[in-house]
C-alpha positions in Angstrom: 0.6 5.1 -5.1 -1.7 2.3 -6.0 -5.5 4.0 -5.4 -7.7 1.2 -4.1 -11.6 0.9 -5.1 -13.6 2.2 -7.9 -17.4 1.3 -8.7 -19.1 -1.2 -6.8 -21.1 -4.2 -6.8 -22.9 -5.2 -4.2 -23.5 -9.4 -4.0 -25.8 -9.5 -0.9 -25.4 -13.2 0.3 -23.4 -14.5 3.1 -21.1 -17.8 2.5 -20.0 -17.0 -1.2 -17.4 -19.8 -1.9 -14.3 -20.1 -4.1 -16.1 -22.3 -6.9 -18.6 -19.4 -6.7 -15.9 -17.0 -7.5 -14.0 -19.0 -9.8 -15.2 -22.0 -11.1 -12.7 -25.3 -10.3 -13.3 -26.3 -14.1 -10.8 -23.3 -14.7 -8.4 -24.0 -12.8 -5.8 -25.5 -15.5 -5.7 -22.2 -17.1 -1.9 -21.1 -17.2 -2.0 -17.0 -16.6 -4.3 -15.0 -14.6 -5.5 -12.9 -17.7 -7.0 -16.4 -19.2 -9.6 -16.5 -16.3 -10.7 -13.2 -16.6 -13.9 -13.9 -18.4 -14.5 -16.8 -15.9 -15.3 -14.2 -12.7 -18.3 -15.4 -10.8 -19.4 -17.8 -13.5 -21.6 -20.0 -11.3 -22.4 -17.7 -8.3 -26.3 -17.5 -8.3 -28.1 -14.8 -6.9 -31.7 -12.9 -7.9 -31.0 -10.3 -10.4 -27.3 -11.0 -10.3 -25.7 -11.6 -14.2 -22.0 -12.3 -13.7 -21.6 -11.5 -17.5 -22.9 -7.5 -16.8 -21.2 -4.4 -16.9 -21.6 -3.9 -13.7 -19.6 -7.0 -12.7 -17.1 -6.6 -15.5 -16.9 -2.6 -14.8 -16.5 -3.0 -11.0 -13.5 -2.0 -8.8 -15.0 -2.8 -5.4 -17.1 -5.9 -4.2 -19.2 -5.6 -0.9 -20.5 -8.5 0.5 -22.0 -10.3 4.0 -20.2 -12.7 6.4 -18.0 -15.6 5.3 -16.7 -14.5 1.8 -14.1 -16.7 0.2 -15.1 -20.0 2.1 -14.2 -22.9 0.7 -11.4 -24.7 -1.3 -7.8 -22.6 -0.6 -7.4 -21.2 -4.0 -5.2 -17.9 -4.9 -7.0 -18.2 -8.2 -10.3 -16.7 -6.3 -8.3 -13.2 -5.5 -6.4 -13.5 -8.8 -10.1 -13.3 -11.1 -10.8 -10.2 -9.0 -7.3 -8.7 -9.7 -7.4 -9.5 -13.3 -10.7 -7.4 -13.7 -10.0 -4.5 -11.8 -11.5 -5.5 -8.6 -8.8 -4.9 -5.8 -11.1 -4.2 -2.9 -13.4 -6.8 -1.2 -15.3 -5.1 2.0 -17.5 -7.8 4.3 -18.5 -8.9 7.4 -15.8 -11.6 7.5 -13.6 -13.6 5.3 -12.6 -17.1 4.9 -8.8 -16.9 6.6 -7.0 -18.4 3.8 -9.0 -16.0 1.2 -8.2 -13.0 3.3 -4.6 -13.8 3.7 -4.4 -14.6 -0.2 -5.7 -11.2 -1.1 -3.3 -9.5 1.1 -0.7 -11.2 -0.3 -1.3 -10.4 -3.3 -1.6 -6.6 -2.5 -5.8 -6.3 -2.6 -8.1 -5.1 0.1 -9.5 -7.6 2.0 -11.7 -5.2 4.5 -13.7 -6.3 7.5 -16.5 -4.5 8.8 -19.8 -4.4 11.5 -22.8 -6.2 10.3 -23.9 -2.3 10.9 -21.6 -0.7 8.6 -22.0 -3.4 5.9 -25.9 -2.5 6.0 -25.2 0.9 5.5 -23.0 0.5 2.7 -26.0 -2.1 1.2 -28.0 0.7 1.7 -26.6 2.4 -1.4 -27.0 -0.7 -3.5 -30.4 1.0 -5.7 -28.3 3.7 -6.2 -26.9 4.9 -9.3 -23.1 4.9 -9.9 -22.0 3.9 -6.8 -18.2 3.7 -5.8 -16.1 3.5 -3.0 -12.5 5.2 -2.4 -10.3 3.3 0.5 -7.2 4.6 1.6 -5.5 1.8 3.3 -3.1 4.5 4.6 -5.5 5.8 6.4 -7.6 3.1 6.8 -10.6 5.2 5.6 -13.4 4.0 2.9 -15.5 6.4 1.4 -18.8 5.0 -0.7 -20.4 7.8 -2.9 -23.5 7.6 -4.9 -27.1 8.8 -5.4 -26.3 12.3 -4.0 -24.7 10.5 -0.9 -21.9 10.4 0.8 -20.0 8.9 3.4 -16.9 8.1 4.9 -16.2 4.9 7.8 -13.1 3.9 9.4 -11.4 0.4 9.0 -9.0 -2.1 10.8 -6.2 -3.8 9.0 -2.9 -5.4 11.0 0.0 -3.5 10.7 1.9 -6.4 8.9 -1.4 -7.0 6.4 -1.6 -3.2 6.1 2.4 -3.1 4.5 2.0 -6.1 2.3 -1.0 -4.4 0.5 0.6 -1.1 -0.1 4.0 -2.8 -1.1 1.8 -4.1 -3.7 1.7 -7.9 -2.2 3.8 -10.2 -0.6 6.6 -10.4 -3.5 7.1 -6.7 -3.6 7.2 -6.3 0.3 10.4 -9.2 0.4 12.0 -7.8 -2.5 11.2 -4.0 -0.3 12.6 -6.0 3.5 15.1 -9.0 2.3 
C-alpha cells in the first residue's frame, strides 16, 4: 500500500497559484520528470528558498486557504508528484487543483482554519513530518518532541481514486 506523507514544509500564505507552483514558462516540457527542478520556482515568500532541501526533501506541503488557484493545469500536482510530495493539507483548494490531485492519486486534504494553525504551529520545529492514512482518514504531524494525530474528510469516490493510485488505475480496477 502506497504510504502517504513524509517531512513537511510549511508555505504559510493563502492564495498560492498554479504559476506559483509551476511556472507557465515550463509548460512545453514533454515528461513530468523534466519539471522536477522547476517546483515553486517563482512562489515568493520571507525565508522561503524553493531551491532548499527542505523543499526538494519534502513529502507533505501544508498550506492556508485557496491553494492551487489559478490557471487549470495538471502540471501543478504533477511537480509535486515528481518530487516526492503526494500530500497537500489546507484550508481549501482551488476545485480543479483538488480534483487534479486526486486524480492523480495524491492527497488533496482539507482542514479547519483551527487545525491548520495547529499544524503551523510545529513549523520552528525540527524534522517535522506528517503520516496520513487515507484509509483511515487520520493525519499524524510529529516533530520537536510532539505529537499529534486529527481526523480528516475525503468523499468516498475521491477517497478510492487516491488509493487506486489515481484515476487511470481506479478504471483499469472498475471497467
Amino acid at each position: 500500500m502506497k504510504t502517504f506523507g513524509g517531512p513537511a514544509l510549511f508555505l504559510d500564505r493563502s492564495d498560492i497559484n498554479t504559476d506559483e507552483i509551476i511556472p507557465a514558462k515550463y509548460l512545453t516540457e514533454i515528461t513530468k520528470e523534466d519539471l522536477k527542478p522547476y517546483l515553486l520556482e517563482d512562489l515568493k515568500l520571507p525565508g522561503f528558498d524553493p531551491k532548499s532541501d527542505k523543499t526538494f526533501g519534502a513529502g507533505a506541503v501544508v498550506t492556508r486557504a485557496n491553494f492551487g488557484c489559478g490557471s487549470s493545469r495538471e502540471h501543478a500536482p504533477w511537480v509535486f508528484e515528481v518530487n516526492g510530495i503526494n500530500v497537500v493539507i489546507a484550508q481549501s483548494f482551488a476545485r480543479i487543483f483538488r480534483q487534479n490531485m486526486f486524480n492523480c492519486g495524491m492527497a488533496a486534504i482539507e482542514l479547519s482554519p483551527e487545525k491548520i494553525d495547529q499544524l503551523f504551529s510545529y513549523a520552528g520545529a525540527a524534522d517535522v513530518a506528517i503520516e496520513v492514512d487515507v484509509a483511515n482518514t487520520t493525519l499524524t504531524i510529529k516533530g520537536g518532541g510532539r505529537e499529534e494525530s486529527m481526523q480528516f474528510e475525503i468523499s468516498p469516490f475521491d477517497k478510492a481514486l487516491v488509493l487506486a493510485g489515481g484515476w487511470v488505475d481506479y478504471a483499469d480496477s472498475k471497467y
